[in-house]
DSSP file (Angstrom, degrees, kcal/mol; ACC not computed):
  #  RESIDUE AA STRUCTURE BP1 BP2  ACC     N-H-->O    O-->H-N    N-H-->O    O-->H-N    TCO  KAPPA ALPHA  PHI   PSI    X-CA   Y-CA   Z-CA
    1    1 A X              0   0    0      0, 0.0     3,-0.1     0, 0.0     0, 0.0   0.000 360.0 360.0 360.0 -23.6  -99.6  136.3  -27.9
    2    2 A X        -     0   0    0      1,-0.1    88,-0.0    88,-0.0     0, 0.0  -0.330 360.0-108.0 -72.9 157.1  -98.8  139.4  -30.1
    3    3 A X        -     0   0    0      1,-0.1     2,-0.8     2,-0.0    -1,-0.1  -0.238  32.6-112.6 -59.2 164.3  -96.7  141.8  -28.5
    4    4 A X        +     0   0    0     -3,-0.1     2,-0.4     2,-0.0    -1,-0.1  -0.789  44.6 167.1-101.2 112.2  -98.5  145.1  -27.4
    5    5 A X        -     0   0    0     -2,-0.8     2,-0.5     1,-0.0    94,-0.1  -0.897  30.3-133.9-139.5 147.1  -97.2  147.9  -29.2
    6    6 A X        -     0   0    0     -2,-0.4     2,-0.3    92,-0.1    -2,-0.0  -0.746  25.4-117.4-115.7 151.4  -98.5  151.3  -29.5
    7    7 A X        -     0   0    0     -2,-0.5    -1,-0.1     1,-0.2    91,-0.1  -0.398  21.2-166.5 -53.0 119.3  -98.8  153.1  -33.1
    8    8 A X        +     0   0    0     -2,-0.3     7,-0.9    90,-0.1     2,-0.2   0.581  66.4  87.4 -57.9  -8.9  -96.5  156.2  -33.1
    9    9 A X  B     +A   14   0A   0      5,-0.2     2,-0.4     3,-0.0     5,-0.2  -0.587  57.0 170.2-104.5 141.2  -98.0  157.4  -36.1
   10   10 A X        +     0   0    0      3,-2.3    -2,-0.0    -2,-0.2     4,-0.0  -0.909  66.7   1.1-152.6 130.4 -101.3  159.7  -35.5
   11   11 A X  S    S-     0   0    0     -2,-0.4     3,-0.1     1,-0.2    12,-0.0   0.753 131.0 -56.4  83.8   4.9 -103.3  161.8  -37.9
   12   12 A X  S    S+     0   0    0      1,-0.2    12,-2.2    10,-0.1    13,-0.4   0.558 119.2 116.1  47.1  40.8 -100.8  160.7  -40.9
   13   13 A X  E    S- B   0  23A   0     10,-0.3    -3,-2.3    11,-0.1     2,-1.2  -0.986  72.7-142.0-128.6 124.9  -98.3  162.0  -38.9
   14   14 A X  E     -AB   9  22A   0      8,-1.6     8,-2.5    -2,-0.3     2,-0.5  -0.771  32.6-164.7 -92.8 102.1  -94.8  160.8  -36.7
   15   15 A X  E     + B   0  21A   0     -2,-1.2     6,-0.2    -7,-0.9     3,-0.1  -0.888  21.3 163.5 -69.7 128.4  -95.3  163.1  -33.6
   16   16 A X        -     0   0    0      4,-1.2     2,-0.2    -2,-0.5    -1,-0.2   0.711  61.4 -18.8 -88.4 -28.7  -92.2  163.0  -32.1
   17   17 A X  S    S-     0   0    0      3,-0.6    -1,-0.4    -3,-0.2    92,-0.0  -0.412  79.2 -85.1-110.1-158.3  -92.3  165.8  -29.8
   18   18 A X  S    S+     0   0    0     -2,-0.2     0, 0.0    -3,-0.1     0, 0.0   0.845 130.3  44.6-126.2 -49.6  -94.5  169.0  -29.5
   19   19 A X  S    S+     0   0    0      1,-0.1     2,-0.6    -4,-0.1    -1,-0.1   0.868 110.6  51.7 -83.4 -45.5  -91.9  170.6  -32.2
   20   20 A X        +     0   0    0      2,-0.0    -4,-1.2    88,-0.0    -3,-0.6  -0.682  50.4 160.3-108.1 133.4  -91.5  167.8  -34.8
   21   21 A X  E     -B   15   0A   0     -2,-0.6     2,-0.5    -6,-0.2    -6,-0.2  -0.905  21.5-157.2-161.1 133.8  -94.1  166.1  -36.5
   22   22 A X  E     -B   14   0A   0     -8,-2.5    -8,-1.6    -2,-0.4     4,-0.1  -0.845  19.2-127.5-120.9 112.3  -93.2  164.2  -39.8
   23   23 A X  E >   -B   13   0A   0     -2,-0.5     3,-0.6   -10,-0.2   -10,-0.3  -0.158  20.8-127.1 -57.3 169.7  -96.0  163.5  -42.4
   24   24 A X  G >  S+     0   0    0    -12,-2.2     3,-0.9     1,-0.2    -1,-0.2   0.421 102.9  75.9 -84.3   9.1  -95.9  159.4  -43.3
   25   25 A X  G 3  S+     0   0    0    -13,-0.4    -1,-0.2     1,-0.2    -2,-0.1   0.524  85.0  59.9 -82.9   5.5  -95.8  160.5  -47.0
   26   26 A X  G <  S+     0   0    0     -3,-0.6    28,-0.8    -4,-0.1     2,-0.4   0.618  93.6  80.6-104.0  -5.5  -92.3  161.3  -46.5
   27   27 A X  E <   -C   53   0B   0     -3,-0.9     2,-0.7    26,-0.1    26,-0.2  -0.871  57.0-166.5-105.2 132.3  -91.5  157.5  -45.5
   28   28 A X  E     -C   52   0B   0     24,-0.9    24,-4.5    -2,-0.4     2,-0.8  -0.829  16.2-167.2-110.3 131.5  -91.1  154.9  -48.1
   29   29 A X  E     -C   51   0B   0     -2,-0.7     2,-0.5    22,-0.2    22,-0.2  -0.814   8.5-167.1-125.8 135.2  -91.2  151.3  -46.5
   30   30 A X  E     -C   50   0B   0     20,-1.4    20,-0.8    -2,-0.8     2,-0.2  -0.910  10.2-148.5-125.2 146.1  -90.2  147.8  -47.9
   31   31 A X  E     +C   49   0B   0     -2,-0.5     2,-0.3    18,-0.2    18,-0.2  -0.690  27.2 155.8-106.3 157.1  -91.0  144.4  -46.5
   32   32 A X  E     -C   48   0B   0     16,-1.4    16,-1.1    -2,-0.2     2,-0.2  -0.974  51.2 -58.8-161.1 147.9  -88.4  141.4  -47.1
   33   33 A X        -     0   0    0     -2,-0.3    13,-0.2    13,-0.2    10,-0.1  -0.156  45.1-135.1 -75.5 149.5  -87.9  138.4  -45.2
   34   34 A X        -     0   0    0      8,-0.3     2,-0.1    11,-0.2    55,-0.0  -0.165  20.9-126.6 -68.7-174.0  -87.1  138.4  -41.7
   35   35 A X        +     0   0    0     53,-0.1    13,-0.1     2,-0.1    -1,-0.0  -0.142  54.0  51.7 -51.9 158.2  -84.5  136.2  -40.6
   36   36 A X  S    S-     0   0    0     -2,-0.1     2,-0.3     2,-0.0     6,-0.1   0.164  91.5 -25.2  87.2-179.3  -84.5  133.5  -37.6
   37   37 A X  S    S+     0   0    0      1,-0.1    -2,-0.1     5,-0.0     0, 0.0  -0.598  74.6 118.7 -90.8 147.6  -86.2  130.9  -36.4
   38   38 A X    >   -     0   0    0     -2,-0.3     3,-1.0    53,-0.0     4,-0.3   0.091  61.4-118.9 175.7  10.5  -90.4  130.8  -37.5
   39   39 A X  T 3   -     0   0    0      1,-0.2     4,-0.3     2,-0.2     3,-0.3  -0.368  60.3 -35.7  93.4-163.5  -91.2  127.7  -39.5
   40   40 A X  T 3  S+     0   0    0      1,-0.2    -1,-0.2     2,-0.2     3,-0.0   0.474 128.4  66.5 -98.3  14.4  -92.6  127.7  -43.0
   41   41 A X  S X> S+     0   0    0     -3,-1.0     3,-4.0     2,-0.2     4,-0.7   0.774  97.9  55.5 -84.8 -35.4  -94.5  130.4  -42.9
   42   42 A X  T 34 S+     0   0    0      1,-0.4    -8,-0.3    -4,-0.3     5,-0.3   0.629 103.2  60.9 -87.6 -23.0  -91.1  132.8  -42.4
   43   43 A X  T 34 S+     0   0    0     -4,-0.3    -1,-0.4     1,-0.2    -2,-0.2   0.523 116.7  24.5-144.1 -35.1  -90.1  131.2  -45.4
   44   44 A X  T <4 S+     0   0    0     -3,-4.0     2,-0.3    -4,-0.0    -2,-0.2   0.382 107.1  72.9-126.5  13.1  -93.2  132.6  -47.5
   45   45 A X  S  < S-     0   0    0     -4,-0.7     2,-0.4   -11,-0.0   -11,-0.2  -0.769  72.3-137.7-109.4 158.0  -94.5  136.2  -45.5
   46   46 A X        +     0   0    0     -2,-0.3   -13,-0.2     1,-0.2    -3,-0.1  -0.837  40.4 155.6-133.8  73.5  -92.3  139.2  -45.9
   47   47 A X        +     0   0    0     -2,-0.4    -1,-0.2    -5,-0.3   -14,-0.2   0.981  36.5 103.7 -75.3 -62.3  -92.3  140.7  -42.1
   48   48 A X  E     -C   32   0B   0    -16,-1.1   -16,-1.4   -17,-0.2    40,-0.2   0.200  59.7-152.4 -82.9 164.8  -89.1  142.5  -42.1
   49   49 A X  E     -CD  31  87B   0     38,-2.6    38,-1.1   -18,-0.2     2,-0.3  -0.804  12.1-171.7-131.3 140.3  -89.6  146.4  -42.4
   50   50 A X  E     -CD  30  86B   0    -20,-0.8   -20,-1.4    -2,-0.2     2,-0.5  -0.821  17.4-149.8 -96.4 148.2  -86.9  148.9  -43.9
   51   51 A X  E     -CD  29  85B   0     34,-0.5    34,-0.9    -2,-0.3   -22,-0.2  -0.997   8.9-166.7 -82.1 106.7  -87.9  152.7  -43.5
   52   52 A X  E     +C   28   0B   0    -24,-4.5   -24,-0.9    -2,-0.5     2,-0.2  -0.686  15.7 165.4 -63.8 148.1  -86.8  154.9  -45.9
   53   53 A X  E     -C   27   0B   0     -2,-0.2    30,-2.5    30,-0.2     2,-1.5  -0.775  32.6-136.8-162.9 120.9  -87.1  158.3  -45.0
   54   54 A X  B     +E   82   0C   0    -28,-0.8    28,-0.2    28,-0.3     3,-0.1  -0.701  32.3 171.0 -77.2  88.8  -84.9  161.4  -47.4
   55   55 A X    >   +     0   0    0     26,-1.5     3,-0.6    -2,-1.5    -1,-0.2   0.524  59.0  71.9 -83.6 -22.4  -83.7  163.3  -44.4
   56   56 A X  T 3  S+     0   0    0     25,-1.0    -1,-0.2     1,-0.2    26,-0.1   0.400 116.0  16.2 -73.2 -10.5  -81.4  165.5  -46.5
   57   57 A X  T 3  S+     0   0    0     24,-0.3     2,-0.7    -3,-0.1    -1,-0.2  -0.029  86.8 141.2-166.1  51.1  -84.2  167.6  -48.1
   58   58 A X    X   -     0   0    0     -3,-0.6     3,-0.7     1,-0.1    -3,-0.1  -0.913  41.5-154.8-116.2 148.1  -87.0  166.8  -46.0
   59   59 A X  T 3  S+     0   0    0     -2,-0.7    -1,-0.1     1,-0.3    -4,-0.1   0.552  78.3  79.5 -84.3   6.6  -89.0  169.7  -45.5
   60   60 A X  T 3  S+     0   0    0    -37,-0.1    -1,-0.3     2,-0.1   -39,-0.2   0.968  91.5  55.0 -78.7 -49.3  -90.5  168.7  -42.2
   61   61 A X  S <  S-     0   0    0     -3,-0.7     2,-0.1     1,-0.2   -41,-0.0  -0.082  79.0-108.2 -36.0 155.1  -87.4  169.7  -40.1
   62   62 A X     >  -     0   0    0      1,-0.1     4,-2.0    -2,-0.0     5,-0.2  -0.437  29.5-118.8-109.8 170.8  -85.1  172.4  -39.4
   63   63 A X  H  > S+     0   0    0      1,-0.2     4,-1.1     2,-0.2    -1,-0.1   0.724 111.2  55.6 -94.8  -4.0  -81.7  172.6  -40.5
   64   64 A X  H  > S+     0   0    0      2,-0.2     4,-2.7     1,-0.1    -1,-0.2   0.937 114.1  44.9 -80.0 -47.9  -80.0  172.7  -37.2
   65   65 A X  H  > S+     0   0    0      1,-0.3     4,-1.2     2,-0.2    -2,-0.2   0.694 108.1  54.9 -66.1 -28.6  -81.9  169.4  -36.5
   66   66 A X  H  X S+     0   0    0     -4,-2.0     4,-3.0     2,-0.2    -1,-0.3   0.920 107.9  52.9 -56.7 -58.7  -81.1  168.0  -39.9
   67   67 A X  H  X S+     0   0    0     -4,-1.1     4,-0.9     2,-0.2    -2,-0.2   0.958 110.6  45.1 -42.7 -70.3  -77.3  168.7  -38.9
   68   68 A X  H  X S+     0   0    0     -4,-2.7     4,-1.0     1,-0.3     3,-0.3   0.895 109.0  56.8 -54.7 -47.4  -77.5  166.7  -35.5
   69   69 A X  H >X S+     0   0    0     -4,-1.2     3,-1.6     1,-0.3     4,-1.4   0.842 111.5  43.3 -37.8 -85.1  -79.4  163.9  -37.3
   70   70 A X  H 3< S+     0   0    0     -4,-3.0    -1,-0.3     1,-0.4    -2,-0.2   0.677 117.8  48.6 -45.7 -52.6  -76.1  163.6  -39.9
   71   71 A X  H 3< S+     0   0    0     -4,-0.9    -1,-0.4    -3,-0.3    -2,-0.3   0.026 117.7  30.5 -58.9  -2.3  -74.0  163.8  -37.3
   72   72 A X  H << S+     0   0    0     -3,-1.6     2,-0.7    -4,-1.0    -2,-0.2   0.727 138.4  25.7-159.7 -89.5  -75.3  161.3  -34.6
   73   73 A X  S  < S+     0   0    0     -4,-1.4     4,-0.4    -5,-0.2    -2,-0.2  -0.297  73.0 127.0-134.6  18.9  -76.7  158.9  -37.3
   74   74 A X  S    S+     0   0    0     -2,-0.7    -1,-0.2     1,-0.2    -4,-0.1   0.105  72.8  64.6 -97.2  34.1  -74.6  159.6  -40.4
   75   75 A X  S    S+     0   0    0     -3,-0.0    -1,-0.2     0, 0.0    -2,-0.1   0.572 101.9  46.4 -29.8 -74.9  -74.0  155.6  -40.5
   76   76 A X  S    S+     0   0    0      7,-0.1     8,-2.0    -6,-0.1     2,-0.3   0.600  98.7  82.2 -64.3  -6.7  -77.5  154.9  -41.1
   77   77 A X  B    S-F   83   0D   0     -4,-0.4     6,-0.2     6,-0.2   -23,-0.1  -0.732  71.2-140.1-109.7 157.4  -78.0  157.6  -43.9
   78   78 A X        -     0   0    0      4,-3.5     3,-0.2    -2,-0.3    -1,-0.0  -0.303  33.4 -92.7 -92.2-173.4  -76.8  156.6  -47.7
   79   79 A X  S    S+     0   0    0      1,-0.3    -1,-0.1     2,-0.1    -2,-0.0   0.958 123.5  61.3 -86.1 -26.1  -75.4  158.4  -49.9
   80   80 A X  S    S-     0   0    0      1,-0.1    -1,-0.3   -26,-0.0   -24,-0.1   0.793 120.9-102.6 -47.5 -25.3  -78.4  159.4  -51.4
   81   81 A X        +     0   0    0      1,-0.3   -26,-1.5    -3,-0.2   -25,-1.0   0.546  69.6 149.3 120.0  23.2  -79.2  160.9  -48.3
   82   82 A X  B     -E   54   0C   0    -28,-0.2    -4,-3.5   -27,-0.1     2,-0.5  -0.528  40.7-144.3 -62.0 142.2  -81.9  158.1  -46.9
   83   83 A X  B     -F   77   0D   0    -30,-2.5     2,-0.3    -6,-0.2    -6,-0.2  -0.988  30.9-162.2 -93.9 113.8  -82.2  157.6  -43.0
   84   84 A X        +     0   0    0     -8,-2.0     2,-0.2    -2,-0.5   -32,-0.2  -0.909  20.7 168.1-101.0 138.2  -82.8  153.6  -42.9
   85   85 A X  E     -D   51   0B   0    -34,-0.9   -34,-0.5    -2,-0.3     2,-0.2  -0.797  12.9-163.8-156.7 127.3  -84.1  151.8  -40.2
   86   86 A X  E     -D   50   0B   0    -36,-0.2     2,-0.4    -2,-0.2   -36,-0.2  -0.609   2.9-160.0-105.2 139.2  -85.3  148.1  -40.3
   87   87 A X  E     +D   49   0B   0    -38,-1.1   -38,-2.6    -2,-0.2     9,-0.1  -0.997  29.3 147.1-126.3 143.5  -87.5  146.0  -38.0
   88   88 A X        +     0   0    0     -2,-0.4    -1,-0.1   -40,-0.2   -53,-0.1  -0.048  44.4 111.8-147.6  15.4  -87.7  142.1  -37.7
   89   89 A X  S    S+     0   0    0      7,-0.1     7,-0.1     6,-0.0   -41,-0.0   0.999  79.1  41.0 -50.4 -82.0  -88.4  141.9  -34.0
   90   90 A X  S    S-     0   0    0      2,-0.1   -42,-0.1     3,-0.1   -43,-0.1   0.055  72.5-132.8 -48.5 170.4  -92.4  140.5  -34.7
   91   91 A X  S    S+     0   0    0    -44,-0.1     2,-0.5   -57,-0.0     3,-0.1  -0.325  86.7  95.1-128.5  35.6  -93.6  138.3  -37.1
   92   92 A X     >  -     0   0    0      1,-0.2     4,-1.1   -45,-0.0    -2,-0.1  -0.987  63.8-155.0-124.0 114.4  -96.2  140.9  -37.7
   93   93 A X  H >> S+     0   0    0     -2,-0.5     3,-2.5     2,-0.2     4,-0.8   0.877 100.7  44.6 -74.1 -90.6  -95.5  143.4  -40.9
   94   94 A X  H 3> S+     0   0    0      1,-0.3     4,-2.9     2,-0.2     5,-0.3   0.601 110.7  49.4 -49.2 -30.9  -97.7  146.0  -39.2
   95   95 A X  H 3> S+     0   0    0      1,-0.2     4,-1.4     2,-0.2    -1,-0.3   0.847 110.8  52.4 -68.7 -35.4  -96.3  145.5  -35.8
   96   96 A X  H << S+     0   0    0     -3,-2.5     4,-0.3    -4,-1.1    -2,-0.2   0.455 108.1  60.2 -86.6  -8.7  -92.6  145.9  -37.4
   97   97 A X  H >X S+     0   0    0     -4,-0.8     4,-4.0     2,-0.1     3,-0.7   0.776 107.0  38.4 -29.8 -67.9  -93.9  149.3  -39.1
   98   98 A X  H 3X S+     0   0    0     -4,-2.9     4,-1.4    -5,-0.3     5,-0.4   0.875 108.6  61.0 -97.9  -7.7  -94.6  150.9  -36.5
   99   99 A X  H 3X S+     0   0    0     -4,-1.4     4,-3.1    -5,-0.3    -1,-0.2   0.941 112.5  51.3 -38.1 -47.1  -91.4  149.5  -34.4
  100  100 A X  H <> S+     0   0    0     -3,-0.7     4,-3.5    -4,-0.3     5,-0.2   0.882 106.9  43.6 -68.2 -45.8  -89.8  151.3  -37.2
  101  101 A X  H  X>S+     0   0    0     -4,-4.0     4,-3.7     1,-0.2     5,-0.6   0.965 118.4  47.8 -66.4 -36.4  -91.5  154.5  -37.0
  102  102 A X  H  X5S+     0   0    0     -4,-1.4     4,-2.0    -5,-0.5    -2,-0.2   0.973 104.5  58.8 -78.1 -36.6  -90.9  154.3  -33.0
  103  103 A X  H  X5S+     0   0    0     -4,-3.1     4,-1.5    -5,-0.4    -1,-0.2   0.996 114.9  45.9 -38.1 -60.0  -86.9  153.4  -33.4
  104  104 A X  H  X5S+     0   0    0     -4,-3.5     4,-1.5     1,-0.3    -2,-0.2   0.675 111.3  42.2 -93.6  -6.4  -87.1  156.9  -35.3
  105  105 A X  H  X5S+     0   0    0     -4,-3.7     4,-3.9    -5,-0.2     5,-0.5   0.827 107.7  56.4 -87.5 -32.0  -88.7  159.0  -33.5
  106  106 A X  H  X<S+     0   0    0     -4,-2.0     4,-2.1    -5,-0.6    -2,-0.2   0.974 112.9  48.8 -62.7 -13.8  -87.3  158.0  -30.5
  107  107 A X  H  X S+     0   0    0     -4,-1.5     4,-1.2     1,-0.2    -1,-0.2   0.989 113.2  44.8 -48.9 -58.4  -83.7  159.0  -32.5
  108  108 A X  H  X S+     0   0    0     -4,-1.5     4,-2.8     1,-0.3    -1,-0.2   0.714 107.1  54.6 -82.0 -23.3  -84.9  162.1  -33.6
  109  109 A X  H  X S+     0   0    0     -4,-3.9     4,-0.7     2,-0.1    -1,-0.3   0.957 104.9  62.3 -58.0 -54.4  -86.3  162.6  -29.9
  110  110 A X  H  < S+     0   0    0     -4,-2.1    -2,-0.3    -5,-0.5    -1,-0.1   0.732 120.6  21.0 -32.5 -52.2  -82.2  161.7  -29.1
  111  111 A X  H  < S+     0   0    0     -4,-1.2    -1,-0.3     1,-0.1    -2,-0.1   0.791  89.9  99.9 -75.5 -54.6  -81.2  165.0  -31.2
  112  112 A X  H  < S+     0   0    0     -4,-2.8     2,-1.1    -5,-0.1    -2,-0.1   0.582  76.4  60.5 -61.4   3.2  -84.0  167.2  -31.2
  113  113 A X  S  < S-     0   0    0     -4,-0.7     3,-0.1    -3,-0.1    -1,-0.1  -0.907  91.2-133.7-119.3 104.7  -82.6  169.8  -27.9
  114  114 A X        -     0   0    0     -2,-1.1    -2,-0.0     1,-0.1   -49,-0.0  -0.212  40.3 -76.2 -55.0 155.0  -79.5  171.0  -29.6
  115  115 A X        -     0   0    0      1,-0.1    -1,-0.1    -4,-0.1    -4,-0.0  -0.175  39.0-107.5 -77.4 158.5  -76.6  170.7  -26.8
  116  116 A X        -     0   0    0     -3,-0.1     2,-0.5     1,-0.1    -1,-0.1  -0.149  34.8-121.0 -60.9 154.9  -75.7  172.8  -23.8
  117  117 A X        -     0   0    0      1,-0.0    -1,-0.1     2,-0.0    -2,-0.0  -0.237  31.1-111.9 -87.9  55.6  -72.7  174.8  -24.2
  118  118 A X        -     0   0    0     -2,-0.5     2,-0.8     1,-0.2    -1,-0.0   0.823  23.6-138.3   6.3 121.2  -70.3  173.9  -21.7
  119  119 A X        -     0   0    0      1,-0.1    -1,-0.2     2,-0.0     2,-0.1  -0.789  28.8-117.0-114.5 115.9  -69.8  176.9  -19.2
  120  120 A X        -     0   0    0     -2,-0.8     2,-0.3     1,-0.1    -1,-0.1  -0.197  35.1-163.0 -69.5 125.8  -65.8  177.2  -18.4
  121  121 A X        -     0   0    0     -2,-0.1     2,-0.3     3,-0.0    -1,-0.1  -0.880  19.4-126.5-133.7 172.8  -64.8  176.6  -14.9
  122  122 A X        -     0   0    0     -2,-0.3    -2,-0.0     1,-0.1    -1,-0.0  -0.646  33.8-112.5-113.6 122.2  -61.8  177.2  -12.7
  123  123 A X        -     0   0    0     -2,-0.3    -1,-0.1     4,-0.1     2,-0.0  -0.365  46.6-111.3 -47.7 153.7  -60.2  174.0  -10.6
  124  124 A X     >  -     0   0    0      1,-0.1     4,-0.9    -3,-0.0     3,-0.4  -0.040  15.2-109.9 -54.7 168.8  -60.9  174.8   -7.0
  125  125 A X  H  > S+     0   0    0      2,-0.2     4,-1.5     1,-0.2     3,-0.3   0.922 122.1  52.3 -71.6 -46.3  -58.2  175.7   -4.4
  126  126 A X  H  > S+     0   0    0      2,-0.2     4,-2.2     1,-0.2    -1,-0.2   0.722 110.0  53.6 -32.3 -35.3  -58.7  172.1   -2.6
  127  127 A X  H  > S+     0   0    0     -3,-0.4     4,-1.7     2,-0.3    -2,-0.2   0.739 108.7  44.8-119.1 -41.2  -58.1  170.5   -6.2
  128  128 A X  H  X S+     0   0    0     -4,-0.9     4,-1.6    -3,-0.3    -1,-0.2   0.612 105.9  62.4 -80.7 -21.8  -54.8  172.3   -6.9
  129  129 A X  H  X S+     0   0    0     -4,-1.5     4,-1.4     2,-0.2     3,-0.5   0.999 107.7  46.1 -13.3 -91.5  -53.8  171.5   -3.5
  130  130 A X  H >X S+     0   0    0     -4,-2.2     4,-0.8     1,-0.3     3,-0.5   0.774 101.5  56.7   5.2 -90.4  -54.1  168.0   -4.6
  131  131 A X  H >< S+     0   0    0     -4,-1.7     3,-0.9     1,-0.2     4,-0.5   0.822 113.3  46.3 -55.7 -43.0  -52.5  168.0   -7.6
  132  132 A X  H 3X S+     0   0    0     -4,-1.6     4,-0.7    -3,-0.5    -1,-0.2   0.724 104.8  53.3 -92.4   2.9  -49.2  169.5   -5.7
  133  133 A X  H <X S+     0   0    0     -4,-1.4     4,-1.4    -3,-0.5    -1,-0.2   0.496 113.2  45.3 -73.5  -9.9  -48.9  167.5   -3.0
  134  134 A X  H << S+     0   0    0     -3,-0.9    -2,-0.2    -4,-0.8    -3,-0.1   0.489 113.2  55.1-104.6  -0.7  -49.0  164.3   -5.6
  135  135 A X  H  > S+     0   0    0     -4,-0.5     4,-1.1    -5,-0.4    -2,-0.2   0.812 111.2  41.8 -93.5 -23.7  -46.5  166.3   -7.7
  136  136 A X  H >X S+     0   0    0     -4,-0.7     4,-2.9     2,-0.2     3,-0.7   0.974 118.7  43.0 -73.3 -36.6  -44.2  166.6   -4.8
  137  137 A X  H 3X S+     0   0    0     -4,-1.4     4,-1.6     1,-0.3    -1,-0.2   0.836 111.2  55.1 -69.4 -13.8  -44.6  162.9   -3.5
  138  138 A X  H 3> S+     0   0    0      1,-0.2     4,-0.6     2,-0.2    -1,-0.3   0.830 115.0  44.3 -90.9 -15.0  -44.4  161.7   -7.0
  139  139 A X  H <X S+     0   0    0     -4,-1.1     4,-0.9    -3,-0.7    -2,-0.2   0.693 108.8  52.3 -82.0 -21.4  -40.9  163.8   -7.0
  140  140 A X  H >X S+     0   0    0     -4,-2.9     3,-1.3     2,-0.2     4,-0.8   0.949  99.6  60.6 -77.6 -51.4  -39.8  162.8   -4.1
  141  141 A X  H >X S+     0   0    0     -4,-1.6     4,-0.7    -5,-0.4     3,-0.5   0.840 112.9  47.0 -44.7 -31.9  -40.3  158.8   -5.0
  142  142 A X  H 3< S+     0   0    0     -4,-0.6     4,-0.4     1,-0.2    -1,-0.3   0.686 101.1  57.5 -93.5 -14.8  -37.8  159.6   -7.8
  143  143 A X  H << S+     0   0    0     -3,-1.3    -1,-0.2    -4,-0.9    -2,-0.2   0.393 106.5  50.1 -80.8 -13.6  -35.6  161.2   -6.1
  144  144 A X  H << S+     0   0    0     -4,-0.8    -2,-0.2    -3,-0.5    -1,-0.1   0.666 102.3  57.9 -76.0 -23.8  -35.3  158.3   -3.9
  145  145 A X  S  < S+     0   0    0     -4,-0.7    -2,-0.2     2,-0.1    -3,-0.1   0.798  93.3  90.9 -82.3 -10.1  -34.8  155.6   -6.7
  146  146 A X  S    S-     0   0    0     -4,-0.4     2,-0.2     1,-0.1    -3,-0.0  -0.269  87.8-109.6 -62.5 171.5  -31.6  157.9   -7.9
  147  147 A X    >   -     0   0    0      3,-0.1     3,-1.5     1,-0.0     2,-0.4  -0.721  38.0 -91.4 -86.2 141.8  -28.4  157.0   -6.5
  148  148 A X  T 3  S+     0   0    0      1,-0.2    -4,-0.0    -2,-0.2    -1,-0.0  -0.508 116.0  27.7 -62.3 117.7  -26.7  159.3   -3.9
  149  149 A X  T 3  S+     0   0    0     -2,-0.4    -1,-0.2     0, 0.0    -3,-0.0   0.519  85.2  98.7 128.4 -18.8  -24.8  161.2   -6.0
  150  150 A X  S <  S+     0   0    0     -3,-1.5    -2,-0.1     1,-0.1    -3,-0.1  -0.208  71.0  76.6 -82.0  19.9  -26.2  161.6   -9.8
  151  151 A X              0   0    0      1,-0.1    -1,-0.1    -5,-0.0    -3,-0.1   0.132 360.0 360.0-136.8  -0.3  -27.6  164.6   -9.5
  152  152 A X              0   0    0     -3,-0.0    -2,-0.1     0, 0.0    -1,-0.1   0.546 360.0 360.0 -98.0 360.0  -24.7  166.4   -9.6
């Protein structure tokens, strides 16, 4: 019945790609009670997951990658400079762990290739064509709604 879900965490480690890998001492996690519908059980188990994770001075990362992180995500960090991210999906605390840890790497996958630069290009000759044949017809249509005779 449980979902299948695979650990992200390996070695005491969040591999997220080749480049980043974040030990799990750097994540503080607290369980609380979920939400929703589950009986009396819900009522006395403490499933739901927060991640803590100090993203502002953690040393696992680079600073360019730190940047995108604040910038993309700077919602989710406090002002103390936590990255939070909560799971209640399961009714499994371990299964809603590592949901959490897999919510943040895939984020941090989301960031880690700083962006292309845009490389400036030149409308085509077809494409300014265009654009002045619909600037003449769009002058010409106005030049019809005048009255003979205003334009002088």
């Amino acid at each position: 019945m449980a979902a299948t879900h695979t650990n992200p965490a390996r070695d005491g480690h969040l591999v997220v790609d080749s480049g980043v890998s974040i030990p799990l001492t750097e994540f503080d996690f607290e369980y609380m009670r979920s939400s929703g519908p589950g009986g009396q059980k819900v009522n006395k188990t403490s499933t739901k997951v927060r991640l803590r994770w100090r993203v502002l001075c953690s040393p696992s990362i680079d600073e360019g990658l730190r940047e995108r992180i604040r910038e993309t995500f700077g919602t989710r960090i406090t002002g103390e400079g936590e990255f939070l991210v909560t799971s209640q999906r399961t009714r499994d605390r371990e299964t809603n762990r590592s949901d959490c840890l897999e919510k943040l790497a895939e984020m941090i996958r989301q960031v880690s290739s700083p962006p292309r630069k845009r490389r400036p290009t030149r409308p085509t000759r077809a494409s300014k064509e265009r654009r002045l044949k619909q600037k003449k017809q769009r002058s010409r249509q106005k030049q019809m709604r005048s009255r003979p005779g205003d334009g002088e």
